[in-house]
LOLO-912116 format. One record per residue (C-alpha): x, y, z. Coordinates in nm, 3 decimals. Layout:
BEGIN
R        x        y        z
R        X        Y        Z
...
This chain:
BEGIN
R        x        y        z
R    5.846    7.706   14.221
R    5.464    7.559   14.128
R    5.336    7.974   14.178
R    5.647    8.082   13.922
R    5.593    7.795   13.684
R    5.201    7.883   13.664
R    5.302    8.271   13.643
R    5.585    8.194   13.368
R    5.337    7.991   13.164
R    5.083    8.244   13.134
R    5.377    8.513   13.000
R    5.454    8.261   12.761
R    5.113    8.211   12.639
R    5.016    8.580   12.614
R    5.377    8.597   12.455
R    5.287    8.331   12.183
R    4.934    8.517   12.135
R    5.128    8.867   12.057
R    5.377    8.707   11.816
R    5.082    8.523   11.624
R    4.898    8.881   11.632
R    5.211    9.081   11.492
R    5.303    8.776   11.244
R    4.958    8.873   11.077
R    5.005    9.194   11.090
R    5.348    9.238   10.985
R    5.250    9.025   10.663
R    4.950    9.277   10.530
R    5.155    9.563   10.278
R    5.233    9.882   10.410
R    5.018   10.142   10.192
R    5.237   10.450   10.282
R    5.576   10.607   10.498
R    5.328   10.566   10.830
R    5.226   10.234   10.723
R    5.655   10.100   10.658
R    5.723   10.294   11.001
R    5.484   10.117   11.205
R    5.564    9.776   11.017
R    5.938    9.811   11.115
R    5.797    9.927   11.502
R    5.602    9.576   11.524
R    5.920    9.404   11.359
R    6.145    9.522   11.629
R    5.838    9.448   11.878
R    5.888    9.063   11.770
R    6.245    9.023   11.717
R    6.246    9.155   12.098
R    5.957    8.883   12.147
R    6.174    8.589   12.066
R    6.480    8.678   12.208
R    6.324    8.665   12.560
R    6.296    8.271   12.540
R    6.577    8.295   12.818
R    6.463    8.475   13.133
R    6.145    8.612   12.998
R    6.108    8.632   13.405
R    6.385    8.650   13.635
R    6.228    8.823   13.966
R    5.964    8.929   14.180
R    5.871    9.195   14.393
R    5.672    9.207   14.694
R    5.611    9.567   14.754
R    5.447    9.617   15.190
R    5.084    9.679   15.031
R    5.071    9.384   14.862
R    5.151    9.483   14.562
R    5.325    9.177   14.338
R    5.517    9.252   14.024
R    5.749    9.068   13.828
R    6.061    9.157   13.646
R    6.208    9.028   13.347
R    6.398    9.094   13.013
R    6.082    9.210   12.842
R    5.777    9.405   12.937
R    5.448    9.198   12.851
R    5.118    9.324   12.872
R    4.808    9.138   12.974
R    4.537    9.048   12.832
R    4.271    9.318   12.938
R    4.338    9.693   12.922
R    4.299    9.746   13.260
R    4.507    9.456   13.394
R    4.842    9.519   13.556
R    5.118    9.386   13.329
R    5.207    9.021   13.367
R    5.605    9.113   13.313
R    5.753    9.452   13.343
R    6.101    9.524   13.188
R    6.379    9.548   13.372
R    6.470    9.833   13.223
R    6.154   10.028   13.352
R    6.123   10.227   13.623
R    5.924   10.013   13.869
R    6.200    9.755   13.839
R    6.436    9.940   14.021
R    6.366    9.842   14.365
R    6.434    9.493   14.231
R    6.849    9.624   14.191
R    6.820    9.915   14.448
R    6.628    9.812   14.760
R    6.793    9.680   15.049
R    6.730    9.608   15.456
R    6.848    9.928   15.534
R    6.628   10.088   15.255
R    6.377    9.880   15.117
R    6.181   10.163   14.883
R    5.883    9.985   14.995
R    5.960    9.625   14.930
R    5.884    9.358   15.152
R    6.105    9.066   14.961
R    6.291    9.034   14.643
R    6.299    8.681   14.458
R    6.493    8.572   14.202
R    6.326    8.329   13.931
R    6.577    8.066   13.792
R    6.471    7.972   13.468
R    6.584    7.713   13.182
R    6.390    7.823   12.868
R    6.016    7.778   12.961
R    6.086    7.592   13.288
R    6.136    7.771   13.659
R    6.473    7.564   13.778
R    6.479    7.770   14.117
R    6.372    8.057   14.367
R    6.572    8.219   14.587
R    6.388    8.499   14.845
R    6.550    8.748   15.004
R    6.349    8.906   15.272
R    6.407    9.317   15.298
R    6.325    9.363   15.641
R    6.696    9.319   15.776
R    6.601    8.898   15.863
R    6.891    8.691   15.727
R    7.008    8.932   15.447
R    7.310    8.878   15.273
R    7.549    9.164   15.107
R    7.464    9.075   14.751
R    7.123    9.143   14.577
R    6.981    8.789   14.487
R    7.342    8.608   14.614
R    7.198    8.261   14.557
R    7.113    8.336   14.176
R    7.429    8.531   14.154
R    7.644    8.289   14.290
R    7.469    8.013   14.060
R    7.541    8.266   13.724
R    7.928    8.294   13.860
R    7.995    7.924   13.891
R    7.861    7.807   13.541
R    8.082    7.729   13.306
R    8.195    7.972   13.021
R    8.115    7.950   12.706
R    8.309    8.209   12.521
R    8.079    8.449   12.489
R    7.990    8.713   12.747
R    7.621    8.662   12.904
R    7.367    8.912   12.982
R    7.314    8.995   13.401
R    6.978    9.143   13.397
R    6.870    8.928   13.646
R    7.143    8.961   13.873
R    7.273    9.366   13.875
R    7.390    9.453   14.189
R    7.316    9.760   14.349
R    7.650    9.934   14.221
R    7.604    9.827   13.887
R    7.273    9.933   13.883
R    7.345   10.261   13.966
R    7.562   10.323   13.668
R    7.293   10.165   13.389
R    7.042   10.421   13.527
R    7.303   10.722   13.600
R    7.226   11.024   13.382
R    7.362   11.008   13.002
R    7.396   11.433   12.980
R    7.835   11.433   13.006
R    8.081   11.200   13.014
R    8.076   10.905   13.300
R    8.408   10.733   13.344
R    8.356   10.428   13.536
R    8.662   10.250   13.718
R    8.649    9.917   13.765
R    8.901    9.617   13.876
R    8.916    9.252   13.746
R    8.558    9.061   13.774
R    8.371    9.365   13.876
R    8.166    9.324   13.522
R    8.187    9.682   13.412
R    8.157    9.547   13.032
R    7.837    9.399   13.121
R    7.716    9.701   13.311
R    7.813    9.917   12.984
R    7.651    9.731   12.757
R    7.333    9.678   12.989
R    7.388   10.089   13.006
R    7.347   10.091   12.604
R    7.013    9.897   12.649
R    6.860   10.118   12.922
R    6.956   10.427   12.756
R    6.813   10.303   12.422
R    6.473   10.196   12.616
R    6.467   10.491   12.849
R    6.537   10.757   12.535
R    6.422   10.627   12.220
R    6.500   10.907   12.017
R    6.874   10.744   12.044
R    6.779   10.437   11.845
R    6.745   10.728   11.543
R    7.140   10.795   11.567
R    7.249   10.462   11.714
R    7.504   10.362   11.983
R    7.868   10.295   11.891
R    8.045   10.044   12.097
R    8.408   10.069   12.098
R    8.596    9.760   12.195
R    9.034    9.690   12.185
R    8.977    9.389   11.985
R    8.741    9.218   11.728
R    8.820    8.922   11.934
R    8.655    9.139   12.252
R    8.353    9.261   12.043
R    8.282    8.890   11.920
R    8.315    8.781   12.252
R    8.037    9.073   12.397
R    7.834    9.014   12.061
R    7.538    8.835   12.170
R    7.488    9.060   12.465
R    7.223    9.349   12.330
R    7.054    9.158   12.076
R    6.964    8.929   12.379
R    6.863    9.229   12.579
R    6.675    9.342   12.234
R    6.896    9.625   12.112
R    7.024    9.630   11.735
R    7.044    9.987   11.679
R    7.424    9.926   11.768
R    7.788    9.975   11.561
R    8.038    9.804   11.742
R    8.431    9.854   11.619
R    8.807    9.914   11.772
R    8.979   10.270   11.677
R    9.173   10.079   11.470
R    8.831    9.980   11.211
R    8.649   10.335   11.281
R    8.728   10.484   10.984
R    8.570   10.345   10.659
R    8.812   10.292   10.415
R    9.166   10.251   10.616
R    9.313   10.065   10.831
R    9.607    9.892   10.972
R    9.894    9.791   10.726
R   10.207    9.742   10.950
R   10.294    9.713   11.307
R   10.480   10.029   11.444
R   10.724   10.098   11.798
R   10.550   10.202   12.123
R   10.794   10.425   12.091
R   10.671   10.607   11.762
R   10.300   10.529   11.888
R   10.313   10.703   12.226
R   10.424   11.000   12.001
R   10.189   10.982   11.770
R    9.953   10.962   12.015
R    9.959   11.316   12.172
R    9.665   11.549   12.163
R    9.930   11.755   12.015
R    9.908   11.669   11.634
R    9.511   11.736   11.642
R    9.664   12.160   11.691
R    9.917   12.015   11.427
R    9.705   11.895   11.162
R    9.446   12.189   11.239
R    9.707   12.481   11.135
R    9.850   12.261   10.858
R    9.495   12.224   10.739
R    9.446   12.625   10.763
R    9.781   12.680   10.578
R    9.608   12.466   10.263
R    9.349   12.760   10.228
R    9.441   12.999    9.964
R    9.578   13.335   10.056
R    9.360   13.679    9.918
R    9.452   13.780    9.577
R    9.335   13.930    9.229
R    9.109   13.638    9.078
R    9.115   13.665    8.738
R    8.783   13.475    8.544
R    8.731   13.455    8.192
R    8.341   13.470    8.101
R    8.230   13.449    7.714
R    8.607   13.520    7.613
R    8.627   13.867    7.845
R    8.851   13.861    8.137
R    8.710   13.975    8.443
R    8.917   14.064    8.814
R    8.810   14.013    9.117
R    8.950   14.245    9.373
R    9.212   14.154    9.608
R    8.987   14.312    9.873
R    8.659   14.102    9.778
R    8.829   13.772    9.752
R    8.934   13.838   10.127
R    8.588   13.902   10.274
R    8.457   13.597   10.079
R    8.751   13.376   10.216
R    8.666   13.514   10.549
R    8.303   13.442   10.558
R    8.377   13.084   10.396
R    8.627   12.984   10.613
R    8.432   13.111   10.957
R    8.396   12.722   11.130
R    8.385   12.551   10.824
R    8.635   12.267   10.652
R    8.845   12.287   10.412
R    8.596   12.183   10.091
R    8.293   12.292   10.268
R    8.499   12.653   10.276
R    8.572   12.613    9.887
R    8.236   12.542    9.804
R    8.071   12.812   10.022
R    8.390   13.037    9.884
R    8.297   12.912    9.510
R    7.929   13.004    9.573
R    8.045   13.348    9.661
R    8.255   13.415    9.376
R    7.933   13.275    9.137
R    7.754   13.616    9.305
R    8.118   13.836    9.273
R    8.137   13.724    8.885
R    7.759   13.811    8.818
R    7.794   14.124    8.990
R    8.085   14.226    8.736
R    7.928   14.088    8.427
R    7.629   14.285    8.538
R    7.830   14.651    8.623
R    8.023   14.619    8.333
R    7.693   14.565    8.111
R    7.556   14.858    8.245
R    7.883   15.045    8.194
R    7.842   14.973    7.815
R    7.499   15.043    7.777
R    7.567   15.386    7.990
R    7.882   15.492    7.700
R    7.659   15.380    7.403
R    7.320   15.640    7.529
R    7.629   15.876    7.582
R    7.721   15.874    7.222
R    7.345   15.819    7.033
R    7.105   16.050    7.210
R    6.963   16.180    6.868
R    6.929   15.815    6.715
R    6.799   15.682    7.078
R    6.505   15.988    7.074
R    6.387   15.847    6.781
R    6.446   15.469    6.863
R    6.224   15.558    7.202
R    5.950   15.723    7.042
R    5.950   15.397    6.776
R    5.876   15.185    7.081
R    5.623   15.436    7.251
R    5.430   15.316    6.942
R    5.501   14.987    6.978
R    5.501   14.906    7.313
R    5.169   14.756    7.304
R    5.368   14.473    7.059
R    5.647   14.444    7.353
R    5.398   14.418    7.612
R    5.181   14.123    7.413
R    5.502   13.886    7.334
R    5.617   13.960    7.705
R    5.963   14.069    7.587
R    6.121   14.207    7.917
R    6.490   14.320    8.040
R    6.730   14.353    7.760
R    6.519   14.253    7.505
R    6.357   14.582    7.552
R    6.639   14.804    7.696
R    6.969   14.673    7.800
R    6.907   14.627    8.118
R    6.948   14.315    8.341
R    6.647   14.237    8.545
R    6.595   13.986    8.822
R    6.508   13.682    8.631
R    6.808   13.779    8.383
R    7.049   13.783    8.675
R    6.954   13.439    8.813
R    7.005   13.300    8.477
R    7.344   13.441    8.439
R    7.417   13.269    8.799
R    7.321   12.983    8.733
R    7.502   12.956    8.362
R    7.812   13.079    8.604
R    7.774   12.814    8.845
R    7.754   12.534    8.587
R    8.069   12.647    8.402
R    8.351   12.403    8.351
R    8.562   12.712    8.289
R    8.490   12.887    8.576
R    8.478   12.545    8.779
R    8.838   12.479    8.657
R    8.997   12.833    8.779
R    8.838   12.801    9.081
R    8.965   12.411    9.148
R    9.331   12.566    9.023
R    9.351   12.809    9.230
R    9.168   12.628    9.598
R    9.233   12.279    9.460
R    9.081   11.979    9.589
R    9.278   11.786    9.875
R    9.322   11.398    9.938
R    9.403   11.313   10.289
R    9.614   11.024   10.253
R    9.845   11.243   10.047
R    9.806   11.497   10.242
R    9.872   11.384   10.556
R   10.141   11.118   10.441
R   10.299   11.447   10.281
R   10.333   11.606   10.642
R   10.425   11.280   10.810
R   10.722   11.263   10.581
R   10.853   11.607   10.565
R   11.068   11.725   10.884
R   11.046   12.087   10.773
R   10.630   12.100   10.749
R   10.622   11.897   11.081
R   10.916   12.171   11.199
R   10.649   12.489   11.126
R   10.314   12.317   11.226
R   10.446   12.119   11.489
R   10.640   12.240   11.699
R   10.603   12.065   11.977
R   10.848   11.758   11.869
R   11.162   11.734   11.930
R   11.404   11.727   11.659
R   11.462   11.365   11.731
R   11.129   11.261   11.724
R   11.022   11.434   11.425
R   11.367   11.231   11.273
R   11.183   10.926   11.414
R   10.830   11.035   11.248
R   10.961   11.108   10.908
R   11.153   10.814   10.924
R   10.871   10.566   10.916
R   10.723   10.371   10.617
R   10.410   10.496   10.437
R   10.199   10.235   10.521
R    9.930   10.300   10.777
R    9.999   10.202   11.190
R    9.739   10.199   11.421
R    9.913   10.579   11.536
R    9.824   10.684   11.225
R    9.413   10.588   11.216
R    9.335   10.887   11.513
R    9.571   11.146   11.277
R    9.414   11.051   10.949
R    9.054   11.054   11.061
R    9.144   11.432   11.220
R    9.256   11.571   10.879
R    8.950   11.398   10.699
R    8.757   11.578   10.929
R    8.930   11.922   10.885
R    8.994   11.838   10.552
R    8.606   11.762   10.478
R    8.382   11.555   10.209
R    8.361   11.694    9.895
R    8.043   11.571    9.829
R    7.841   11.539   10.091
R    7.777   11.191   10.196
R    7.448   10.989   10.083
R    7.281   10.734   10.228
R    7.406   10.381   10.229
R    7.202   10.056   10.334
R    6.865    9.968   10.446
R    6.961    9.989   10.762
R    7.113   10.235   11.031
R    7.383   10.004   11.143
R    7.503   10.019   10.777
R    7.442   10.364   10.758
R    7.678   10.481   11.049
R    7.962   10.219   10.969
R    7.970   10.355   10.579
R    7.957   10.762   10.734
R    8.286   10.838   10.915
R    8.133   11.205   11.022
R    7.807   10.963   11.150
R    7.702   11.129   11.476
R    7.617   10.883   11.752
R    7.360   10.952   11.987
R    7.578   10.800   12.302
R    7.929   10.609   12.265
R    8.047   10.374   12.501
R    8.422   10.304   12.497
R    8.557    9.930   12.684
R    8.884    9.918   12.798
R    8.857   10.318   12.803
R    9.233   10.299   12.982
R    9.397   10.209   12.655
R    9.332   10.495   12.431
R    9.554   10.769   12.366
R    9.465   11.144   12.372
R    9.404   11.150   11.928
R    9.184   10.821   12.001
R    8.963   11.023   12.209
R    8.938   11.306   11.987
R    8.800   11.051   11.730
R    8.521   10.982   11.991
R    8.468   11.309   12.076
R    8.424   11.390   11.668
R    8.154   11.115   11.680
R    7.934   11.231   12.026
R    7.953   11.593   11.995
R    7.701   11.589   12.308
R    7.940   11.398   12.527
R    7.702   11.181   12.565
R    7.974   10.877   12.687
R    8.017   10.596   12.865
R    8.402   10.510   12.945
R    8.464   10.176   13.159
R    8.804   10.038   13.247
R    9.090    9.996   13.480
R    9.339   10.205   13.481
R    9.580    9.984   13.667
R    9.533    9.718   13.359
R    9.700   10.016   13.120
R    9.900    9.852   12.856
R    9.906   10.132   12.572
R   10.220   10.326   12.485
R   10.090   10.643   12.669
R   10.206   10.737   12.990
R    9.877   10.779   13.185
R    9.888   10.626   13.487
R    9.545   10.827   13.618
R    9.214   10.925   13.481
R    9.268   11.238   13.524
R    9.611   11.213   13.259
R    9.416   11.005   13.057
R    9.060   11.172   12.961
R    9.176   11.538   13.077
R    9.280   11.627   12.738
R    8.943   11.521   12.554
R    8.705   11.613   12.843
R    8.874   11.856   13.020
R    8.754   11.862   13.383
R    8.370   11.827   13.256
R    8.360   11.455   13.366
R    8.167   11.254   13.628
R    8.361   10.924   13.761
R    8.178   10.651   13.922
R    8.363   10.318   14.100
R    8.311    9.942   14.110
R    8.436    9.828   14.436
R    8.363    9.446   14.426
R    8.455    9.160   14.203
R    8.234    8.911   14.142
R    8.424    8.663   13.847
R    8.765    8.635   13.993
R    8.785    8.395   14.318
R    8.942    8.503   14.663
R    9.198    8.301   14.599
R    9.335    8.439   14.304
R    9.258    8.794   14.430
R    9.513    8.771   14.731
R    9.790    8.715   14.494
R    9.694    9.094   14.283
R    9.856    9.346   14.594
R   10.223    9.318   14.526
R   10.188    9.288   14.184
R    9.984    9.628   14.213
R   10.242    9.808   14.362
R   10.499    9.704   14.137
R   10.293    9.834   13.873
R   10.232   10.206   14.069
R    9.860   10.168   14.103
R    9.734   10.395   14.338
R    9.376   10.233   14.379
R    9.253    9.991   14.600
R    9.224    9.600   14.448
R    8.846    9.532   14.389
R    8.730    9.303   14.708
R    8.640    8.962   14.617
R    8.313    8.855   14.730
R    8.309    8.420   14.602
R    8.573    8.142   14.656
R    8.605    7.861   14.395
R    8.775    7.651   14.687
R    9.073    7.581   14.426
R    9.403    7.753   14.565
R    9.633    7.888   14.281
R    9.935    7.635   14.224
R   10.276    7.661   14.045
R   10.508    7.400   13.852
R   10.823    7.430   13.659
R   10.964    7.322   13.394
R   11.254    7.350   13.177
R   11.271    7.527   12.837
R   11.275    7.209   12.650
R   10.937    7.052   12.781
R   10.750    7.399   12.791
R   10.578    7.256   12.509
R   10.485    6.881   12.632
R   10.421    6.993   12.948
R   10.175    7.310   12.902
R   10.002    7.051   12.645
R    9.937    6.750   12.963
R    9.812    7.061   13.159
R    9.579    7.185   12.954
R    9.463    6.835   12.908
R    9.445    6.791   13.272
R    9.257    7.114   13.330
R    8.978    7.108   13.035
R    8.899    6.703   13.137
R    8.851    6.908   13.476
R    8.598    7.151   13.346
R    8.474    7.010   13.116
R    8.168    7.251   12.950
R    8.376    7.523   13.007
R    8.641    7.741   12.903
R    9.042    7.699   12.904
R    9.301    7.955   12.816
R    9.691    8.022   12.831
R    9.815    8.365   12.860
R   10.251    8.420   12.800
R   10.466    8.651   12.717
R   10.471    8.776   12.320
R   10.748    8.585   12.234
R   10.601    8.270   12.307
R   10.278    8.275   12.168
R   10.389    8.107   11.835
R   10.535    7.787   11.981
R   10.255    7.717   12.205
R    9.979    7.817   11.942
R   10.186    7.537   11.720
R   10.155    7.304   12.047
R    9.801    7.428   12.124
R    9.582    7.434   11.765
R    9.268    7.414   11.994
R    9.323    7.616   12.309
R    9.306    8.033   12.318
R    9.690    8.107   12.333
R    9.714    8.489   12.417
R    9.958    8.795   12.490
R    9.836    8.948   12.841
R    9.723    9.260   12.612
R    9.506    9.024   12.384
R    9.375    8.849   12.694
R    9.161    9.164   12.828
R    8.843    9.132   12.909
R    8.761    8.806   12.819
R    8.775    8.521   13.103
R    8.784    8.134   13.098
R    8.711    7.841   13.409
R    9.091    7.803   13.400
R    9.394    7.987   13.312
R    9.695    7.870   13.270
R    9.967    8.121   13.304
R   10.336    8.017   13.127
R   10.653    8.211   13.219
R   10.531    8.527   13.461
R   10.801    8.677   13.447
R   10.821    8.725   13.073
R   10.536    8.912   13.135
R   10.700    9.150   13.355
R   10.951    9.206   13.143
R   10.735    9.354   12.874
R   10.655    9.722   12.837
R   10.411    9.750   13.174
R   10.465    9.417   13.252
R   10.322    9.447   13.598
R   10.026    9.567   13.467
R   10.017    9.277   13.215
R   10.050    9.046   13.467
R    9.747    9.172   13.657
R    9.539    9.136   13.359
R    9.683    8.761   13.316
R    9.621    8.658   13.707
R    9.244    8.777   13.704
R    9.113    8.630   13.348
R    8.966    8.294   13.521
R    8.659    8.214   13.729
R    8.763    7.919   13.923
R    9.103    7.793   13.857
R    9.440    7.955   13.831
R    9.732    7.733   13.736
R   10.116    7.880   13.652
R   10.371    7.717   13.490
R   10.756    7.883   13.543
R   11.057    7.819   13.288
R   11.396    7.761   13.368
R   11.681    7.706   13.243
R   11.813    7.415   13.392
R   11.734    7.030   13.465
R   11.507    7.103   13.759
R   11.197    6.853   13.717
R   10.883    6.990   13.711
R   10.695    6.992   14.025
């Protein structure tokens, strides 16, 4: 611990010296755009300074030559040039040993030690020796097991210092493609995303130029996970839900899981594609009115334009491009038809025109000194005469307002609340509904449901801007969130199991490149769809262009609680293995009852009992739906929560009232699963009947 301490020091020293150097720095002016660029580079460089007061070293390697590095949240540089770093970051290649090397292959490493540290202070070693003498199957288990046993604080903590070898595997695996990771109850797969994000953004900088979008199920979840990458010194992130994606709209009413699941197909986005075709004007005469003459486009030319506009294009962006084209078409005429005049008036004066053209063979020097051209001189239309015309054309509130008549400009919301509440449009462009569920579609109110966020931001898309969108905010993060056609450069989606088919088509929209990162469990499925595999649920975004990668241990949940997950499994028609618990918290799950008068009193002595118990920590109750308001009334102070609202957070204790009220919901087994596995030490349930039975 003395050889850390001294180590640790000097990283804080050099850090000190480096944040004094860019403070100076960062305070001279930038003089021009490579000036402001390295300013916000040294900026960054600092903010990424100060955030490593906490585990600015976390481990050591001791390669077989001798060689000594250690690893920690950021990379810091020694003094001289020639010096090995003092820290390298964990994110850099020659860390990897310290997450990948083991007994059996130790990549050239003779221990591995993990650095305990409180602020500026080492707190603990603990060596692991990687020639097969007393090894244990976790990477660093003493520092992990210390990280699992502290209390919670409500907000999810980084685990650079203690990846395991799985884990590791998927933060380095290769970003080209879609990677689906499955992962049980307390086998951190949020943590290994969002430690993904940060060794993407390090490994491939050019990302940090489009940004990362993290999508969570909750704004509860993404406050939870907030502190996460600006701790591991990433800001170049947008985190939302599907529900807040789209600037502009969101959720006004709660809807059936009934009308969601249907509104949830990967049908509608063939739906609202032809009824987004069928909005495009069909080929006909186009009449125009220029300087009071009427002029007719051709049935035949209107068709060709619409087909060259319309080739891969939106709506708008296909009525400007088509507009541009009939600007050309309608210069083209006034120009022929010019001609056609000046051709019928030489017809009729060739005497008088004789005698006008020898008057200006004597005066063309005069035509050529005042630089009269075109048909100042002749009639004619030259180049620069043409271009004017256009451009008059172009900027034409006539022409502008035959044109918007005839391809008019579209809102979405009425457009698509138009189709939502007509059973004969939903009858031609989709046909895949049943007569009884497009009854149930049409049927609905006009406010917007969560079903109706995926549909909406579809036909924007199709739809298109009609003015291209400009800038807004200093910053990217402001940038992307204002921009719903923003294009990410990766997208990692939490709780990936819960989106339906038009959810991933919004993600698609945003990552062209595929470039995604999906983590969840697909036995903890609690949306309206009916996927009960990965395949069923990603197939219809990503095809069978997908790479799938597992988490086989759990780490947060204790044995204990574990052993009670198999049946309740089965009942839910999982067809995976239960992750394999690797810690016990030595407290055995227990069960009381009581009746449904003293739910109240007694879930409020219990949470008494159990937050006196852990006291520093965390304590939650999960129940069924229907009794979340009487206990929140009973519980101001505690997090009272649906098993749904529960995911992915996790507490010391849990306290879970009426199971089977769980059950009962829509996937209630799978509910329940989520409810047993939310706590790290303590698991506590509390039945209700309906008679005098005294609690026990």
């Amino acid at each position: 611990m003395a050889e850390e301490q001294l180590v640790l020091d000097e990283a804080f020293t050099r850090c000190d010296e480096i944040l004094q150097y860019l403070d100076a720095e960062i305070a001279v002016p930038a003089g021009d755009t490579t000036g402001h660029a390295r300013l916000r580079m040294m900026a960054d460089r600092r903010e990424e300074l100060r955030r490593a007061d906490r585990g600015l070293i976390f481990g050591r390697l001791d390669a077989l030559d001798r060689t000594v590095l250690r690893v920690g949240r950021v990379g810091v540089p020694s003094a001289g040039d020639d010096s090995d770093p003092l820290v390298i970051d964990w994110r850099a290649p020659a860390a990897r040993p310290f997450y990948t090397a083991t007994p059996v292959d130790p990549q050239g490493q003779g221990r591995r030690r993990h650095i305990r540290v409180d602020g500026r202070e080492v707190t603990g070693v603990d060596d692991e020796p990687l020639d097969g003498s007393g090894a244990g199957e976790l990477v660093g288990e003493g520092a992990l097991l210390a990280a699992l046993g502290e209390r919670r604080t409500g907000r999810m903590g980084t685990a650079a210092a203690t990846l395991q070898r799985e884990q590791d595997e998927v933060v380095r695996a290769d970003s080209r493609g879609p990677l689906v990771v499955q992962g049980g109850p307390g086998t951190g797969k949020t943590v290994v995303a969002l430690h993904r994000v940060a060794y993407l953004l390090f490994t491939y900088p050019q990302l940090a130029a489009q940004g990362v979008l993290v999508l969570g199920p909750s704004l509860r979840f993404l406050e939870y996970i907030t502190q996460v990458l600006p701790a591991l010194g990433e800001t170049a992130i947008v985190s939302a839900t599907c529900d807040t994606l789209v600037p502009g709209v969101g959720v006004e009413r709660a809807e059936s899981r009934e009308i969601a699941e249907i509104k949830g197909r990967g049908l509608w986005q063939q739906a609202l594609s032809r009824y987004s075709a069928s909005l495009v004007p069909r080929p006909v005469d186009l009449e125009l009115v220029w300087e009071g003459e009427r002029y007719t486009i051709g049935e035949h030319r209107v068709a060709r334009a619409l087909a060259s506009a319309t080739a891969g294009h939106s709506y708008h962006a296909a009525g400007a491009l088509f507009g541009q084209q009939v600007h050309h078409l309608l210069t083209d005429a006034i120009a022929e038809r010019s001609e056609e005049l000046l051709a019928q008036m030489e017809e009729g004066f060739e005497d008088l025109l004789a005698r006008f053209d020898a008057g200006i063979t004597r005066s063309d020097n005069r035509a050529a000194s005042n630089g009269t051209t075109g048909t100042d001189v002749d009639g004619e239309l030259t180049e620069e005469d043409l271009e004017r015309l256009h451009d008059r054309i172009a900027a034409d509130s006539g022409v502008a307002a035959t044109l918007e008549g005839w391809w008019p400009t579209r809102d979405t919301t009425t457009e698509l609340r138009r189709l939502l509440g007509d059973a004969e449009l939903l009858r031609r462009w989709a046909p895949e509904l049943t007569d009884a569920e497009r009854e149930m579609v049409v049927g609905e109110p006009q406010e917007w449901a969560s079903s109706d966020i995926p549909l909406f931001d579809a036909l924007d898309d199709l739809l298109g801007d009609v003015q291209p969108n400009e800038e807004q905010g200093e910053f990217l993060t402001d940038r992307a969130a204002a921009q719903r056609d923003w294009v990410y450069g990766h997208v990692v989606v939490d709780e990936a199991q819960e989106l339906s088919e038009m959810q991933w088509h919004m993600v698609m929209r945003r990552c062209p490149s595929r470039s995604i990162t999906a983590v969840g469990d697909i036995d903890q499925a609690e949306a309206p769809h009916r996927h009960t595999t990965w395949e069923d649920a990603v197939g219809a975004a990503f095809g069978a262009r997908w790479a799938q990668a597992r988490l086989t241990i759990c780490y947060r949940t204790p044995l204990e609680v574990m052993a009670l997950t198999g049946p309740v499994l089965q009942n839910a028609g999982s067809r995976n293995e239960p992750p394999r618990a690797v810690r016990a918290s030595g407290v055995e799950p227990w069960e009381r009852t009581v009746d449904e008068d003293g739910l109240a009193a007694e879930a409020v002595r219990i949470i008494g009992e159990l937050s006196e118990r852990w006291a520093g920590g965390m304590v939650g109750v999960i129940a069924p739906r229907e009794r979340l308001r009487a206990l929140r009334a009973a519980l101001p102070d505690v997090p009272v929560l649906s098993a749904t609202e529960a995911k992915g957070l996790e507490w010391d204790a849990t306290l879970l009232i009426d199971a089977p009220g769980i059950t009962a919901e829509p996937r209630g087994w799978n509910g329940l699963y989520v409810a047993l596995t939310r706590c790290t030490q303590e698991l506590g349930q509390l039945l209700v009947t309906h008679g005098a039975e005294a609690p026990r």
